[in-house]
N, C-alpha and C positions, 0 to 999 in steps of 0.2 A: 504493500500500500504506500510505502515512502517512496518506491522509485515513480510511481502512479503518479502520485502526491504531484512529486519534483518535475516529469515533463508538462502534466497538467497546470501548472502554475507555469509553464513559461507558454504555454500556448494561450492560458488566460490572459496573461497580461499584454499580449497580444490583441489578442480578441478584443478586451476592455482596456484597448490602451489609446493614448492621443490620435494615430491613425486609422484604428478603425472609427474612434468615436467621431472623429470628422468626416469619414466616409459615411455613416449616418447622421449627423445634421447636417452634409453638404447636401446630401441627398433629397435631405424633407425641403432646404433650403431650394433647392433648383426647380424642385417640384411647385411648391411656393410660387413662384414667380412664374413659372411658366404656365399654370390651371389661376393666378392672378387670383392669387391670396384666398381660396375658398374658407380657408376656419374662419378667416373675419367676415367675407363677404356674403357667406349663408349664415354667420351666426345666429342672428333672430329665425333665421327657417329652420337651423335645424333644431330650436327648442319649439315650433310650433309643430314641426313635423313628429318628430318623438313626445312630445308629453300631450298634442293636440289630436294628433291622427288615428281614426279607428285603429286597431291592431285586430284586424280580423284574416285570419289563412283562409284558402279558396277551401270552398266546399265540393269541387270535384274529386269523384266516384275516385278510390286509389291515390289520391294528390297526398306526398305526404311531406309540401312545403312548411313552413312556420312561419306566422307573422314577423314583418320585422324586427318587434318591439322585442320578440319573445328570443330573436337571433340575437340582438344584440345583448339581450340579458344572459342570456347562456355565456356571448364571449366576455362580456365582463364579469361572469364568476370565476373563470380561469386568470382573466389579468388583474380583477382585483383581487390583492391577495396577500403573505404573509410580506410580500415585499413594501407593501405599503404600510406597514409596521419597523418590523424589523428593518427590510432597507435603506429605510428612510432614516430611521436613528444609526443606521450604519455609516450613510454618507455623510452626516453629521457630526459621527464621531472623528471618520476621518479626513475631510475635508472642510469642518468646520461651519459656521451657520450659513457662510457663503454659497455652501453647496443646494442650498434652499432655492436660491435663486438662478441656476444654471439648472435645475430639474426643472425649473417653470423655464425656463430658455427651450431646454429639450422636447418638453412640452408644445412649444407653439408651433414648431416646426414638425413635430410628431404626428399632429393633431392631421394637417395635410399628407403627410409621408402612409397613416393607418387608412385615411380618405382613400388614395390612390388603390391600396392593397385591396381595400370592400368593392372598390368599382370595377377591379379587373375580374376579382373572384368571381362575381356576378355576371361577369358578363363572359368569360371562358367557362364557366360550370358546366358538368354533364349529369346525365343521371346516370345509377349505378342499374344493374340487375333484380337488385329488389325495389325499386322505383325510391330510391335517397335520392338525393341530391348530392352530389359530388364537387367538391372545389378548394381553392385552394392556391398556395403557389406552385403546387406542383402542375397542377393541370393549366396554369397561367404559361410556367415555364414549355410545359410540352406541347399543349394547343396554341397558344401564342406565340411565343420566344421559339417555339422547333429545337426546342434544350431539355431530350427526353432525360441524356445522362445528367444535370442539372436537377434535374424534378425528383430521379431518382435518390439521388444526395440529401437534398432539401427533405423527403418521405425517412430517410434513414437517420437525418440525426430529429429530426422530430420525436421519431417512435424510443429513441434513444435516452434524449433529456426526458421525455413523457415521465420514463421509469423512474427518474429521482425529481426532477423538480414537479411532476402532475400526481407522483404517486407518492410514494417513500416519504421524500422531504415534508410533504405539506401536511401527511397522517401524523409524523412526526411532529411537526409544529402543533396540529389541534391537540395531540394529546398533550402534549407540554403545557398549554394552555389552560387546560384544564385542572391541569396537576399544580401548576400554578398558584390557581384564580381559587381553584377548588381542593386541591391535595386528594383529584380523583388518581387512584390507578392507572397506569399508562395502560398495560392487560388489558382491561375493562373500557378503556374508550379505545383500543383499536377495534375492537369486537363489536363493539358499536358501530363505528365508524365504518367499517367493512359491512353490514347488515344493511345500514340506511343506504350504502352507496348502491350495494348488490342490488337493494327494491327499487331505485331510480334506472342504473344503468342500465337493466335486464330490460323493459320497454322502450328503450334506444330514443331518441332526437325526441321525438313529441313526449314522452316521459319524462327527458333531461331536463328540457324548455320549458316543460310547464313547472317544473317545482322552483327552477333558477328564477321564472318570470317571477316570481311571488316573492321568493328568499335574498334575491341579489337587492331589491328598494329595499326592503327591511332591513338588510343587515348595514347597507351605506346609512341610511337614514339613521339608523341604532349608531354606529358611530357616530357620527358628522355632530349629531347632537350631544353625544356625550363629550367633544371635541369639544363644541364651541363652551359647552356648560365649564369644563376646563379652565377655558380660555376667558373665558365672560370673569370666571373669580381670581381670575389673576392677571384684569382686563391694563393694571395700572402698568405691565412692564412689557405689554402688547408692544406698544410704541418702538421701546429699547431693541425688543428683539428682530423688527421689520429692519428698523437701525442698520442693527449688527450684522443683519444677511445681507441689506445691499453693498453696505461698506465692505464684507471681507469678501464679497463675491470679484472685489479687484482691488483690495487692499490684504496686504497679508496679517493675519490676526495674530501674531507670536505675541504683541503685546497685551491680548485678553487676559485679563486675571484667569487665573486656571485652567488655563489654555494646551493643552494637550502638545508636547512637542511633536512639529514635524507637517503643521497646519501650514498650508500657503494656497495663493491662489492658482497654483497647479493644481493642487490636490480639492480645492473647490471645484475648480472645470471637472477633474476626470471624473470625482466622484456623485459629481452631481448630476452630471448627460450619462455616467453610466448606469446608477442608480434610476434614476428617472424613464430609460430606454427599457430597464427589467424590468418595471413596476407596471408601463402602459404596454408593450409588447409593438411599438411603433417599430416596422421595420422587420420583427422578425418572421414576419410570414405567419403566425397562428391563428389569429381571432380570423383573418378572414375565411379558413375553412367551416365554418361556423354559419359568418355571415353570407355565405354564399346559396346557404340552404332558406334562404326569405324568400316567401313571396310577395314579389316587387317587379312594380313594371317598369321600372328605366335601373340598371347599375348606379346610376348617381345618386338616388335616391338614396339606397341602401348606404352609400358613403356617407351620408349626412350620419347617419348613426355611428361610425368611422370616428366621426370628429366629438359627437357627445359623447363616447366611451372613453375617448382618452382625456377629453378635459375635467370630467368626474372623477376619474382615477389619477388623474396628477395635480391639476389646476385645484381641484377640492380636496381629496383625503388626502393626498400626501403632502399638502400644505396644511391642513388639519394635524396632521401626526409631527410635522417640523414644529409648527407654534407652539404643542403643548410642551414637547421636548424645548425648547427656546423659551415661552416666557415663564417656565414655575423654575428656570436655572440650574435644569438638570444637568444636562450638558456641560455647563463649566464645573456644577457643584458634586460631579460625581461621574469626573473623566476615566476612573476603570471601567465606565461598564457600555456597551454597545450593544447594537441587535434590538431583539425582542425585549432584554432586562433593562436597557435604556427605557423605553417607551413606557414599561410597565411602571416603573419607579416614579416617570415623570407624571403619568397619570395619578401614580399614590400620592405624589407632594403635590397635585394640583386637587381633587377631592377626598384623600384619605382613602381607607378600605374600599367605597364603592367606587373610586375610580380605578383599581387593581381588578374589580369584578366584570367593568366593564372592556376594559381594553383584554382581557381574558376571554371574556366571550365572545367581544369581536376580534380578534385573532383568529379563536375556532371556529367561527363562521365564514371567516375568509378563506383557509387552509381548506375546508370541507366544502365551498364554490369551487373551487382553483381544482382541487380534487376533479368534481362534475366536469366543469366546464373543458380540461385537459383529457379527459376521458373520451370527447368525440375527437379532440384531433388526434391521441396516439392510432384511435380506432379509422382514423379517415387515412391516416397515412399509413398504416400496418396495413389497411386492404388497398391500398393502392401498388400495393410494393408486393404482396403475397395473394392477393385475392378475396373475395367475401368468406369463403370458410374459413378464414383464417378469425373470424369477430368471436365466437365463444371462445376462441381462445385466450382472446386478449381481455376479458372478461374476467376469465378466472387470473390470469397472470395479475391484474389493475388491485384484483382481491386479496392475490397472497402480497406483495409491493405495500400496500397498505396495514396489514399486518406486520409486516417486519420492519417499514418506516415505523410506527408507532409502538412497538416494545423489543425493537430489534438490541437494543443497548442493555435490555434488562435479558435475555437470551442469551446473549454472547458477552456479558460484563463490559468493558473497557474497550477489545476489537469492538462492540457492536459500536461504542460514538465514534471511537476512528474511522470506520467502514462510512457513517451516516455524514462523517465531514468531509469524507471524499468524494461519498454518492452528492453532496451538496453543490460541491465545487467541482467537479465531471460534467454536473449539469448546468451547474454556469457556462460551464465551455460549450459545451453544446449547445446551449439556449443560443450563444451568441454565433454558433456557428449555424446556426440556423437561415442567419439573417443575412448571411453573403452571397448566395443563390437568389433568395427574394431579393435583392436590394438590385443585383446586376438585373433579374424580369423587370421591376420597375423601370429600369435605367433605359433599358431596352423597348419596352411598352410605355414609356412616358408620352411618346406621339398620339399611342388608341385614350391614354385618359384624358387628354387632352382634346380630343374629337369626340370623347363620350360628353365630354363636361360642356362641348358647345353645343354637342345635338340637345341637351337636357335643357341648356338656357331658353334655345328657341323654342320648345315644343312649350315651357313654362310660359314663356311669352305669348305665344298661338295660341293659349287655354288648353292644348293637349294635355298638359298634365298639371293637377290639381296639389298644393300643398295645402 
């Protein structure tokens, strides 16, 4: 596991390092300007078209599409997720408050770069043999781009990270959570945790969708508010802390009281675009297998949801989970600690015990979305690469993954956290190597969404199509 450990860590750093991070916001940056700024330019449409528009799927005999509302909540249960906890006080710890404000950088260019990914998905989609819906960057890459070996890559390190960051790591994190919040048995919530998933997974897409449509607002909501409740009582160093993120986001903070050596505006940039990039999933090619299965009548439309998934997920909760960490001083007042034990601590010095109950439970709500929602892509890209028989298998494999992410450490003592901090960071690398194949389809396909995005203006304009 150390020689694992040691190439893994230089391919990381890599992958999450100053060149690729600018080869993803060059990217959202290029796209940006050439589709002529859509996150601003639809901003008002796309909250009339998401929180105003029926969400009703077609009722043809066999159709087994899903509303949009209900695609989009399925891909924001996999990308909202323990990252918007834990990685956000991650990037805090090591790039300091700065790095608050380079997430919402990554963010705005994100918000068009995931846009791009829902329009193409949408619009190269196939159907599979059992009438699904298929899509994706693979099918982008191979019906688009004619980049079958591409597609094939892109399906392999998907099905790859699935196993640690969609399975393993996130069972792990809810049970942690819980054991936390509540000193329940790690044992006793995998078992759990694997039972609730089983009864969801086993009815596939419309089973997934409908429990995510209902679980994913409550569980943001259930934060957001225990956030601002936070925030609100410790409204007096709100101020100090907006402060301190823009100033070190290009001032170096060595001289913060309790300031953690090793803080600079380097480590602001890298850790706050690469935290930010894990948290919304802009870039890596995931949520739009997902979003692909809407029913929706123009690709563009579908994008609009593109852009409210990742301004929810970075613009609100992980600027939610920065402030509470930033104004109750946790951060400076208690630089051993990062991760998930940051956040949790920060929530305890900003309302006592119910704010430990809370950030515990939305933790394990997020980890147990991310779970679902990860569960249709490892399942879209394992049958793209092996075929439809290949689904109960990945069923039971998603079921044992979850059991051994959540008591795998109490099994095997000491190897099992070694084994869970590798499985963690294997999947980092892969998450990110995910996004190299997507990123060159987009690069590639940036002329079709750029002619999808002017067919949609005119028909909007003509009355063909209604928001």
């Amino acid at each position: 596991m150390e020689t694992v450990a040691y190439y893994n860590g230089i391919v990381n750093g890599f992958i999450w390092g100053p060149v690729m991070l600018c080869f993803f916001v060059g990217t959202g940056i290029y796209l940006t300007i050439l589709l002529g700024f859509p996150q601003i330019k639809y901003f008002v449409i796309v909250w009339k078209e998401v929180l105003g528009r029926k969400k009703k799927p077609q009722e043809e005999s066999g159709d087994k599409s899903i509303s949009s509302f209900a695609a989009m909540a399925t891909a924001m249960a996999a990308t909202v997720g323990t990252g918007n906890i834990a990685g956000v006080a991650t990037a805090l710890h090591l790039g300091g408050p700065g790095a608050l404000i380079w997430m919402l950088v990554s963010a705005l260019f994100g918000m068009c770069t995931k846009f791009s990914e829902v329009v193409l998905a949408v619009h190269f989609r196939k159907k599979d043999d059992h009438g699904d819906w298929r899509g994706g960057t693979m099918y982008i890459l191979e019906h688009g781009a004619g980049q079958k070996w591409l597609a094939m890559l892109f399906a392999l390190f998907t099905v790859l990270a699935s196993f640690g960051i969609g399975a393993a790591v996130q069972a792990n994190s809810a049970a942690e959570g819980l054991r936390m919040g509540f000193n329940l048995p790690n044992v006793y919530c995998g078992i759990a945790l694997a039972i609730l998933t089983g009864l969801v997974i086993v009815g596939g897409l419309k089973s997934l969708s409908t429990v995510t449509t209902y679980l994913v607002p409550f569980m943001a909501i259930f934060y957001i508010v225990g956030s601002i409740i936070v925030i609100g009582l410790n409204i007096s160093t709100v101020p100090a802390a907006i402060a301190a993120a823009i100033k070190h986001a290009f001032v170096d903070p060595m001289a913060l009281p309790g300031a953690i050596a090793g803080w600079s505006v380097k480590q602001a940039v890298s850790k706050g675009i690469a935290r930010g990039v894990f948290s919304n999933e802009a870039g890596l090619g995931s949520a739009p297998m997902v979003h692909a299965t809407a029913n929706v009548d123009h690709p563009v439309r579908q994008g609009l949801y593109g852009i409210f998934e990742v301004f929810v997920d970075t613009i609100i909760i992980c600027s939610m989970t920065a402030l509470v960490v930033l104004c109750t001083g946790t951060l400076t007042g208690r630089p051993d600690l990062t991760g998930a034990q940051l956040s949790l601590v920060a929530f305890e010095n900003g309302m006592g015990v119910v704010g430990k109950y809370i950030l515990s439970i939305g933790l394990t709500l997020f980890a147990f979305t991310t779970i679902l929602g990860w569960y249709w892509y490892a399942e879209t890209a394992a049958t793209y690469i092996f075929g439809l028989w290949f689904k109960p298998f990945m069923k039971v494999i998603w079921l044992i993954l979850i059991l051994v992410g959540s008591f795998g450490s109490q099994l095997f003592g000491t190897s099992g956290n070694d084994f869970l901090s590798v499985l963690w960071d294997l999947s980092d690398t892969l998450n990110g190597l995910m996004a190299i194949p997507n990123i060159i389809g987009l690069l590639i396909l940036s002329k079709v969404v750029h002619r999808l995005v002017k067919e949609f203006d005119e028909k909007r304009k003509n009355g063909e199509l209604k928001i």
